[in-house]
C-alpha positions as CSV (number, residue, x, y, z in Angstrom):
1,X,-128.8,44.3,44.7
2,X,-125.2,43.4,45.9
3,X,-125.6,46.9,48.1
4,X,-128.9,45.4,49.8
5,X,-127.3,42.4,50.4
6,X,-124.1,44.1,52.5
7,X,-126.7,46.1,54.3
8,X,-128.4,43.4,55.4
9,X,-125.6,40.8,56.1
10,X,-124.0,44.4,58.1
11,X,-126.9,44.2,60.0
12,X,-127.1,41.0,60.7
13,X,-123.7,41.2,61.5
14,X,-124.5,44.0,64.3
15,X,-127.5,42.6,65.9
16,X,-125.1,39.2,66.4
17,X,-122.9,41.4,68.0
18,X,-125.7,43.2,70.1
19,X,-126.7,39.7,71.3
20,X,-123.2,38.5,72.0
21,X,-122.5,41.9,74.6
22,X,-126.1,41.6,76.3
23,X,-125.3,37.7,76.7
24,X,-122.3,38.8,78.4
25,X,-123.7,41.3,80.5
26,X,-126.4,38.9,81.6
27,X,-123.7,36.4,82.4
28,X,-121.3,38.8,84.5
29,X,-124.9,40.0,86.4
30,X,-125.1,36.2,86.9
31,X,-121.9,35.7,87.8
32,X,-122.0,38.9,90.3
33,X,-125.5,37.8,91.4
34,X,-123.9,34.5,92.7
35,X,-121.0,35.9,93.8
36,X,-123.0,38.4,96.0
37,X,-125.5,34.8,97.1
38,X,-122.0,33.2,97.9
39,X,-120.4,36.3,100.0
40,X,-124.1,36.3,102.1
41,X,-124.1,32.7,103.0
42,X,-120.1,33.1,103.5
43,X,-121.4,36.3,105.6
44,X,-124.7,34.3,107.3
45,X,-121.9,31.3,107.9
46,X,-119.3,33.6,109.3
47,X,-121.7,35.1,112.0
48,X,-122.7,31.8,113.3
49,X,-119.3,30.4,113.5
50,X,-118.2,33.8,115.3
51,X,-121.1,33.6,117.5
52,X,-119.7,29.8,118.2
53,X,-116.8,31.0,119.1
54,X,-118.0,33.6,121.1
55,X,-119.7,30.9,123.2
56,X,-117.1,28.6,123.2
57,X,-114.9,31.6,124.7
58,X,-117.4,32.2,127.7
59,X,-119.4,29.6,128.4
60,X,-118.8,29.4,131.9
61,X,-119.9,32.8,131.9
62,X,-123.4,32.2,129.7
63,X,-123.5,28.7,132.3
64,X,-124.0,31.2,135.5
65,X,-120.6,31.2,137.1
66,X,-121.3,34.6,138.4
67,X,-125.5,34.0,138.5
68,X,-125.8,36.0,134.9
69,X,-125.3,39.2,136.8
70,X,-125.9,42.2,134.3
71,X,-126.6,39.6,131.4
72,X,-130.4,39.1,131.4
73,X,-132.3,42.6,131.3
74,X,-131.9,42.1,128.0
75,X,-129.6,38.9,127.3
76,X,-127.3,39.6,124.3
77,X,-127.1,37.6,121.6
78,X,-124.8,34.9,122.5
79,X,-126.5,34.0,125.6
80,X,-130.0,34.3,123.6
81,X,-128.5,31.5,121.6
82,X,-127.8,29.7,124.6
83,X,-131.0,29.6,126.3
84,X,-132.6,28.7,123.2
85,X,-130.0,26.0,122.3
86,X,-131.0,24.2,125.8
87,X,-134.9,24.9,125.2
88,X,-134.5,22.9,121.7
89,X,-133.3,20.2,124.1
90,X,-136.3,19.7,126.2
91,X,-138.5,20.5,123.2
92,X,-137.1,17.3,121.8
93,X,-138.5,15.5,124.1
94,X,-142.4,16.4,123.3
95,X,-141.8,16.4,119.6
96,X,-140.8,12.6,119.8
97,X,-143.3,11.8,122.5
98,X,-146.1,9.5,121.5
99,X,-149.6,10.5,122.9
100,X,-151.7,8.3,120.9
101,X,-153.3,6.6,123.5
102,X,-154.6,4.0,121.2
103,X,-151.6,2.8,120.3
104,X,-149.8,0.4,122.0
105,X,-146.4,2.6,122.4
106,X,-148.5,5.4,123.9
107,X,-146.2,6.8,126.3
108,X,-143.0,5.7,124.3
109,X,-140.0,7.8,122.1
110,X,-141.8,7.1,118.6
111,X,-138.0,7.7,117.6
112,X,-134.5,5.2,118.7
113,X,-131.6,6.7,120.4
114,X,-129.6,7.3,117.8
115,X,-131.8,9.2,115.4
116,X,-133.8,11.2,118.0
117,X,-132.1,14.8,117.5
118,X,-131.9,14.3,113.5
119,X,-135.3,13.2,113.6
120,X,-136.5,16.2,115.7
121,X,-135.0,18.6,113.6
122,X,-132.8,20.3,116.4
123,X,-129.3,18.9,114.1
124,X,-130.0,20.7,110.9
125,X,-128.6,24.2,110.8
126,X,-128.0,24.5,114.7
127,X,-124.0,24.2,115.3
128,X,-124.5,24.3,119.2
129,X,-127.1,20.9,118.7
130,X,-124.3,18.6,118.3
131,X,-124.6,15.2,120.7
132,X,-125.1,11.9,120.9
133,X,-128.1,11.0,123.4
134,X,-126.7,7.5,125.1
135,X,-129.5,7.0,127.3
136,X,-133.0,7.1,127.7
137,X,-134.7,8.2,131.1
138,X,-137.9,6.1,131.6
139,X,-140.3,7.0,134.7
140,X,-143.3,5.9,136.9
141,X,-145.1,7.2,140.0
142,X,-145.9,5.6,143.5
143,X,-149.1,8.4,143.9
144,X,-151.7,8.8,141.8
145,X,-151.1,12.0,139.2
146,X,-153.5,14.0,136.8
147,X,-152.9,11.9,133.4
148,X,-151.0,15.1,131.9
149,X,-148.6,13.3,133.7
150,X,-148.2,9.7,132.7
151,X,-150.1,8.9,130.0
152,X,-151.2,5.3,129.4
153,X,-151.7,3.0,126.5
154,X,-155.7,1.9,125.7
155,X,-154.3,-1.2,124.4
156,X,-154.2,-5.0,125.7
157,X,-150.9,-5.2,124.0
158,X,-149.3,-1.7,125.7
159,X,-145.5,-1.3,126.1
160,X,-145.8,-0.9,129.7
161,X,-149.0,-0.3,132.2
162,X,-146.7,1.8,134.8
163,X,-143.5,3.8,133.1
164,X,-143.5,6.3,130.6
165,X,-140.7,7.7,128.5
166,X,-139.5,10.9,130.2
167,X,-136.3,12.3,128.6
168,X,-132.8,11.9,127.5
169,X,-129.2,11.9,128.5
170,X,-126.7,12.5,126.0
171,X,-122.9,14.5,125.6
172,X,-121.6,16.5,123.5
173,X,-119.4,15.1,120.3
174,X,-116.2,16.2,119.2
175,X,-118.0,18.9,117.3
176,X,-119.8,20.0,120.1
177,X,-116.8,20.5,121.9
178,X,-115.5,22.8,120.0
179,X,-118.6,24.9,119.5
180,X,-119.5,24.6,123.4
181,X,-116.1,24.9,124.5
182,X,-116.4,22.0,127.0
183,X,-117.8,18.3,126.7
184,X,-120.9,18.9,128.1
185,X,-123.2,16.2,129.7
186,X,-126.9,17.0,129.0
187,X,-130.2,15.5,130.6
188,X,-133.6,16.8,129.0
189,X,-136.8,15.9,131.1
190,X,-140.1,16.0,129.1
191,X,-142.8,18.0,130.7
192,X,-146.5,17.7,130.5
193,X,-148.1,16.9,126.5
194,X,-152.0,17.5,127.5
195,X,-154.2,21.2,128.9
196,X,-153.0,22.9,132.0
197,X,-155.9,21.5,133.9
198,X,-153.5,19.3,135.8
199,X,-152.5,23.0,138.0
200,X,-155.6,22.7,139.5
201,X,-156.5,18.7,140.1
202,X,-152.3,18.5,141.8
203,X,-151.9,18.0,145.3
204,X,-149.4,20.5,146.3
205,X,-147.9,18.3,149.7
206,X,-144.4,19.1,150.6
207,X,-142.7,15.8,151.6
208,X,-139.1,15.6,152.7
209,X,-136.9,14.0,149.9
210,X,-134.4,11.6,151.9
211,X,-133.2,10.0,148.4
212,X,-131.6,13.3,147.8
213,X,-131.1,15.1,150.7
214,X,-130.2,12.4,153.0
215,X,-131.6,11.1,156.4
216,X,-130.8,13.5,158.5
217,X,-130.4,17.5,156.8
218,X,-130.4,19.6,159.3
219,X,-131.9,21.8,156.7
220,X,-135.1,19.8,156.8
221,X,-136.0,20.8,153.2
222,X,-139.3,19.9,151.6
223,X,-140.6,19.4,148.5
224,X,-143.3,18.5,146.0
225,X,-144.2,15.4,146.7
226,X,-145.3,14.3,143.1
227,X,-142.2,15.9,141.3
228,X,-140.2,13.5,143.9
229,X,-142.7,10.3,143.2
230,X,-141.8,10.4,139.5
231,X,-138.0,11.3,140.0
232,X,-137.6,8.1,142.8
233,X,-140.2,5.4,142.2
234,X,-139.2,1.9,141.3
235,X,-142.2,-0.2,139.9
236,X,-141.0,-3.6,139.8
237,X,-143.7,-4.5,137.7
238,X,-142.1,-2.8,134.8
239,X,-138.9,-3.7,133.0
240,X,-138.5,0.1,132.2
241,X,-138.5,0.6,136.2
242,X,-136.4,-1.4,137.9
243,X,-134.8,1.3,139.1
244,X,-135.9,5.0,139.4
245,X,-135.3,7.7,136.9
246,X,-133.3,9.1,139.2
247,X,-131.2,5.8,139.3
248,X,-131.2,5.7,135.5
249,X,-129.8,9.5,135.0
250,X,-127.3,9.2,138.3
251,X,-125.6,6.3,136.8
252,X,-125.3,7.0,133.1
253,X,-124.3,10.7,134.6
254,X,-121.5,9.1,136.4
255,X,-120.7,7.2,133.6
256,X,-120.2,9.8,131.3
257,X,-117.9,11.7,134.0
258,X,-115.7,8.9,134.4
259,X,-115.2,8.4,130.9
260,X,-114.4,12.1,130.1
261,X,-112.8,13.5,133.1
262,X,-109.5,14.3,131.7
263,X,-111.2,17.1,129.9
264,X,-113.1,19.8,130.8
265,X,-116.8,18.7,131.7
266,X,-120.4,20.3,132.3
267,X,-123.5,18.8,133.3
268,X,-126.5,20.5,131.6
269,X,-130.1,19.9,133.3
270,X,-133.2,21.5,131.0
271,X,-136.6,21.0,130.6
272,X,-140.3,23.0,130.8
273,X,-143.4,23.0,133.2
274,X,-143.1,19.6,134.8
275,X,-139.8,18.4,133.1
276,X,-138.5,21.9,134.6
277,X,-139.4,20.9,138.3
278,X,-137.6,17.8,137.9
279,X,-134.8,19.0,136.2
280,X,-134.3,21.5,139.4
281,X,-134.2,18.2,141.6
282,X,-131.9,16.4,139.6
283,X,-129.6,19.3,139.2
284,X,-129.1,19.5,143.2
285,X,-128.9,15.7,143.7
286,X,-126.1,16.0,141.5
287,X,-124.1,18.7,143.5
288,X,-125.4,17.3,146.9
289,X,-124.4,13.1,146.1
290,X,-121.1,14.0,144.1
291,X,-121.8,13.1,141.0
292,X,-120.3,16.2,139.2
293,X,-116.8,15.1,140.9
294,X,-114.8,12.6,139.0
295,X,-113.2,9.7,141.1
296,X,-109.6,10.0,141.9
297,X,-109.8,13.7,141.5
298,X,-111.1,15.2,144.5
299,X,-110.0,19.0,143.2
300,X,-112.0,19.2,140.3
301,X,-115.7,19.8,140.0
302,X,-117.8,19.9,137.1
303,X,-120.3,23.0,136.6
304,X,-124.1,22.1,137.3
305,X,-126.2,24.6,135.5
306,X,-130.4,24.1,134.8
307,X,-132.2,26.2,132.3
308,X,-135.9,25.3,133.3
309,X,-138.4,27.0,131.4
310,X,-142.4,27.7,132.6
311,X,-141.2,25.9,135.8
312,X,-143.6,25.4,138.9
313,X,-142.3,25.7,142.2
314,X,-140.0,22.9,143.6
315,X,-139.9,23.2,147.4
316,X,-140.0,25.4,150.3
317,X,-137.9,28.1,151.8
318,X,-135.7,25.6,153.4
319,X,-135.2,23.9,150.2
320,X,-134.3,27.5,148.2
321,X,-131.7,27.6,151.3
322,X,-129.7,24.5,150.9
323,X,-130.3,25.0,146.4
324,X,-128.8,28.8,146.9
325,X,-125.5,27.5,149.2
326,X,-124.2,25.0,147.1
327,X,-121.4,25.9,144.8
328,X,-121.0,25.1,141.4
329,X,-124.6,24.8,141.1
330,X,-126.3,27.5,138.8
331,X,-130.5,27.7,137.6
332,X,-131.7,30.1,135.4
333,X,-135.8,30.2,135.4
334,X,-137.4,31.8,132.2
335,X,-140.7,32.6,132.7
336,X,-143.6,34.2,130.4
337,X,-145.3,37.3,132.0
338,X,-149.0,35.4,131.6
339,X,-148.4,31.9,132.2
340,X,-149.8,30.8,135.5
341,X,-147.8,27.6,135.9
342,X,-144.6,29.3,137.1
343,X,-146.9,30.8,139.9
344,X,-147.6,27.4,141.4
345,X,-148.0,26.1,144.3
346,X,-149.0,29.6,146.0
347,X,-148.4,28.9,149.4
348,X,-145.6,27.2,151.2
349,X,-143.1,27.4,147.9
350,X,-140.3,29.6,147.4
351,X,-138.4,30.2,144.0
352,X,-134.8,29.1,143.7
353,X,-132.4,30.8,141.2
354,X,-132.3,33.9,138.7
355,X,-135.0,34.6,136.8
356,X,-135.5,35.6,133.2
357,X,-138.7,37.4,132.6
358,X,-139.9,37.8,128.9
359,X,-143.3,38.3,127.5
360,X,-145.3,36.9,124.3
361,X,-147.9,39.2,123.9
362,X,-145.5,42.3,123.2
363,X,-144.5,40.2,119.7
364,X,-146.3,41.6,117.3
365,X,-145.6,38.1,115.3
366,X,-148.1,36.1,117.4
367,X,-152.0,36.5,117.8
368,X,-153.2,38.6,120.1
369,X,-153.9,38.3,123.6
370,X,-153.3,34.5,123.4
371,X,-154.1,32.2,126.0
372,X,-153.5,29.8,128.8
373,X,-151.6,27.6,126.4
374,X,-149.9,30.1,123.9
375,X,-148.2,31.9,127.0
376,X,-147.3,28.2,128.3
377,X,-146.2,26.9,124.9
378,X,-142.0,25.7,125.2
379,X,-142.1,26.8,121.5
380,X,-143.8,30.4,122.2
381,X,-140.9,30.6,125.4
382,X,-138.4,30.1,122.6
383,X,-139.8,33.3,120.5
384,X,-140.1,35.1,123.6
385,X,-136.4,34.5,124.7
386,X,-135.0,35.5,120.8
387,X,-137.1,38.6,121.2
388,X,-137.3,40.3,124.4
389,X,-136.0,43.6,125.0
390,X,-136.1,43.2,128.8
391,X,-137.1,46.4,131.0
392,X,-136.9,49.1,128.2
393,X,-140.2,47.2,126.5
394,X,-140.9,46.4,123.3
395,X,-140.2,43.5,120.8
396,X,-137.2,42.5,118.2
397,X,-136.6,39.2,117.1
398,X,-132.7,39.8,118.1
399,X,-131.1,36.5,116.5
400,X,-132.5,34.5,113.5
401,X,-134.8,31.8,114.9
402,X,-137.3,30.5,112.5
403,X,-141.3,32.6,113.2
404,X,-143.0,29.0,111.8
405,X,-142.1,26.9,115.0
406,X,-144.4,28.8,117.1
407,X,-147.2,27.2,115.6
408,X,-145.7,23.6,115.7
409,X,-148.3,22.2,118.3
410,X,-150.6,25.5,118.7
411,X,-152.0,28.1,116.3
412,X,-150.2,31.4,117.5
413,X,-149.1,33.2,114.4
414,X,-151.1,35.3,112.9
415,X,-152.6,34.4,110.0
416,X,-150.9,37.1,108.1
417,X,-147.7,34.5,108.2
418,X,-149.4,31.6,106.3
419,X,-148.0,29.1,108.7
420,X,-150.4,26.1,109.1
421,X,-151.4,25.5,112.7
422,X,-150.0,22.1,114.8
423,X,-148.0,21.5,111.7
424,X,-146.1,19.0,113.6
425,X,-147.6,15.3,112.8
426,X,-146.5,12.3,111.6
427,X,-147.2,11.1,108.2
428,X,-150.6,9.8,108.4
429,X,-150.6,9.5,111.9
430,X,-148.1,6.9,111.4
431,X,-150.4,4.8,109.4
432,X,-148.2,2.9,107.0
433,X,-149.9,1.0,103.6
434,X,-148.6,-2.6,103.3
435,X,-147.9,-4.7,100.2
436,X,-151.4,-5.9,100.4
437,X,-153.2,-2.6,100.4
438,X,-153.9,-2.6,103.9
439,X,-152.9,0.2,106.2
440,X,-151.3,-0.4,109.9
441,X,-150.0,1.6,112.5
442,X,-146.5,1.8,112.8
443,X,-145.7,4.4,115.2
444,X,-142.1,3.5,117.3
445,X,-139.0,2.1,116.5
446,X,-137.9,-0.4,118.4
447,X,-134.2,-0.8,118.0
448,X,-133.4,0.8,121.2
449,X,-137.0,-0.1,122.8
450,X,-135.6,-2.2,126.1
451,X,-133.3,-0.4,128.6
C-alpha cells in the first residue's frame, strides 16, 4: 500500500513538474511573442519617423524647387507621402462640409476651427498632419453657378442666403516643423460635393482678372470667369462676405508671414476639381501681390507650391505664360487617366505646371471599370497616387495608406474587402435625442461660427 502511495504522489509529483515547464514555455512564447509585437511597431514606428526625416531633409526638393524633374514617373515613397499628406488637406474640407440642404447650416463646417483636423481623422496616425487651422475661408459668387457650386440652405432660418464655407488656412505647429522641416503655411479650398453634371451646365468665359493681375499686364492673361467670381466677390448682404475669399486668405496669409518670418516659411495651396482651380489662382496672386515676402526683408522669399488634384483648366495661354515665369512659384497637377474634369474647358485653356498622371482602374483593389465619379473621387486620387507605377504599368500599393477610405463617400472596393459603401456619416444624420425623448437636428458647432 505504502509502495502505491509513493507511485502515485511520484507521479503526481512529475505531472506538477510537467505543468510547471509547459507554463514556462508558454510564458517565454509570450514574452517572445510580445517582444517580436513590440520590435514591429518599434520597426513600423521607425520607418515613419525615417521617412519624416527624410522629408524634413528635402522638402524643398518634394515642394518643386527644380519642377520634380525625374521624381514623378514613378514618385518614390517620400514624395508619395507628400502628395497624399496635402490631398488629406483638401479632403478635409468635404468631410466636414454640410450638404444637408434642409438644415439650416447647409453650406457651413459642421465642425469649429479648432477641432476640424481631429475631427476629420487626418491627426491620428499621420505625423506630416500636424497644424492648427486659424482661419476659415468663407465664399460667394457675383454670376450665377450650377448648385455643385454653392449650395444653399432650404430653411427660413439658414446661416447665410449668399456665402458658403469653402476651406481653411492653417500652419504648421512646432511638431510639424520638425517633421516638415519648415513652418509651413497651408490653405485648403473645398471643391465641388454633388455629380459632375456641373462640367456641362458651366460657362466656360475667359474674363481678365484685374484683382490679381493688375490693371494694366501687358500679358493680358485670361481666365475662368466663375473660378474668379468665387475667389473675388464681396456680398454685402452677408456677414461671411464682407470681403472676398480672396481678401480673407491674403490677409490671414500675411499674417501668418509676419508673425513667422524669422524662420523658414512655405506657403502650401491644395485642393481638388473646383477647390484645385482656385487654389492655382490663389497660389499666383500670392507670388504676383508679394505676399510670400516678409516686410522689412526684401531678400527672402517664401516657396509657393500647389498640389491641385482633378483640376479643370484655369486660364488661357497667356495666363500659363505669366504662371510658368514667376519664380518661386511651383504646381504639381495629378490627374486620373479617366476623369473628364481635368480635360475642361476644351478650347481656349492651356495647362499650367507638371503633371502627375496615375490611373485607378490598373488597382486591382477597386471595382472594375468604375465610373464618372470613382475616377473623379479625391479619395480614389489618393489610392491612385500610393499606387502607381508610372510608365512601366501596373499597380502596388507602394506606402501603407489605409484600402477602406476609398469607399468613404462612393462604393469602389470590391466587395471582396467587406468595406461598407459611403461609410462616412454622421451619427444619425446628426439627429440628437433630448431629455424629453424627442430628437433634433444638431448638425454645426457654433463656437467659431462668425468670422
Amino acid at each position: 500500500m505504502t509502495d502505491y502511495i509513493l507511485l502515485f504522489v511520484t507521479l503526481q509529483s512529475n505531472q506538477m513538474n510537467l505543468f510547471r515547464r509547459k507554463k514556462k514555455l508558454v510564458t517565454l512564447q509570450s514574452n517572445q511573442m510580445n517582444l517580436f509585437r513590440r520590435k514591429k511597431k518599434q520597426g513600423k514606428n521607425s520607418d515613419v519617423h525615417k521617412g519624416s526625416e527624410n522629408i524634413a531633409k528635402q522638402w524643398q526638393t518634394l515642394s518643386g524647387e527644380s519642377n520634380w524633374k525625374g521624381l514623378l514617373d514613378p514618385p518614390g515613397p517620400d514624395l508619395r507621402s507628400y502628395i497624399i499628406h496635402y490631398g488629406e488637406m483638401a479632403q478635409a474640407t468635404y468631410d466636414a462640409f454640410n450638404s444637408v440642404k434642409v438644415s439650416k447650416y447647409a453650406g457651413t463646417s459642421r465642425y469649429a476651427r479648432k477641432d476640424l483636423l481631429s475631427r476629420v481623422g487626418v491627426s491620428q496616425g499621420r505625423p506630416l498632419n500636424k497644424y492648427q487651422v486659424t482661419k476659415y475661408i468663407y465664399a460667394a459668387s457675383s454670376i450665377a453657378l450650377p448648385d455643385a457650386f454653392i449650395i444653399k440652405s432650404l430653411s427660413r432660418e439658414a446661416w447665410s442666403k449668399e456665402s458658403n464655407w469653402m476651406g481653411f488656412v492653417a500652419v504648421a505647429t512646432d511638431d510639424g516643423k520638425l517633421v516638415l522641416g519648415r513652418r509651413d503655411i497651408l490653405v485648403a479650398w473645398r471643391g465641388t460635393i454633388q455629380t459632375l453634371e456641373w462640367v456641362n451646365d458651366l460657362d466656360f468665359t475667359l474674363v481678365s482678372g484685374p484683382k490679381i493681375f493688375g490693371e494694366n499686364n501687358d500679358d493680358d492673361p485670361k481666365i475662368h470667369q466663375g473660378w474668379y467670381s468665387i475667389y473675388t466677390t464681396e456680398d454685402p448682404r452677408s456677414p461671411y462676405n464682407k470681403t472676398s475669399a480672396r481678401d480673407q486668405v491674403l490677409t490671414e496669409v500675411k499674417r501668418l508671414v509676419e508673425q513667422y518670418k524669422n524662420e523658414e516659411i512655405s506657403l502650401t495651396v491644395t485642393g481638388h476639381s473646383l477647390g484645385s482651380a482656385i487654389a492655382t489662382l490663389n497660389a499666383i496672386d500670392m507670388v504676383l501681390n508679394g505676399i510670400n515676402k516678409p516686410k522689412g526683408m526684401p531678400n527672402k522669399t517664401c516657396l509657393v507650391t500647389t498640389f491641385v488634384f482633378a483640376s479643370p483648366r484655369v486660364g488661357d495661354s497667356s495666363f500659363k505664360k505669366v504662371f510658368t515665369s514667376q519664380n518661386n512659384l511651383h504646381a504639381l497637377r495629378i490627374r486620373n487617366a479617366l476623369d473628364v474634369v481635368p480635360n475642361y474647358p476644351i478650347i481656349g485653356y492651356s495647362d499650367v505646371g507638371m503633371e502627375l498622371v496615375i490611373d485607378t482602374t490598373k488597382s486591382g483593389y477597386l471595382k472594375s471599370p468604375g465610373s464618372l465619379s470613382s475616377w473623379h473621387s479625391l479619395e480614389a486620387y489618393m489610392h491612385g497616387v500610393a499606387g502607381t507605377q508610372g510608365s512601366k504599368g501596373g499597380f502596388k500599393l507602394e506606402i501603407n495608406r489605409d484600402i477602406s477610405l476609398v469607399n468613404k463617400h462612393l462604393d469602389c472596393l470590391k466587395d471582396e474587402y467587406g468595406i461598407p459603401a459611403s461609410w462616412w456619416c454622421e451619427k444619425n444624420n446628426s439627429m440628437v435625442q433630448q431629455e424629453d425623448g424627442s430628437w433634433m437636428l444638431m448638425d454645426h458647432e457654433d463656437d467659431d461660427f462668425y468670422p
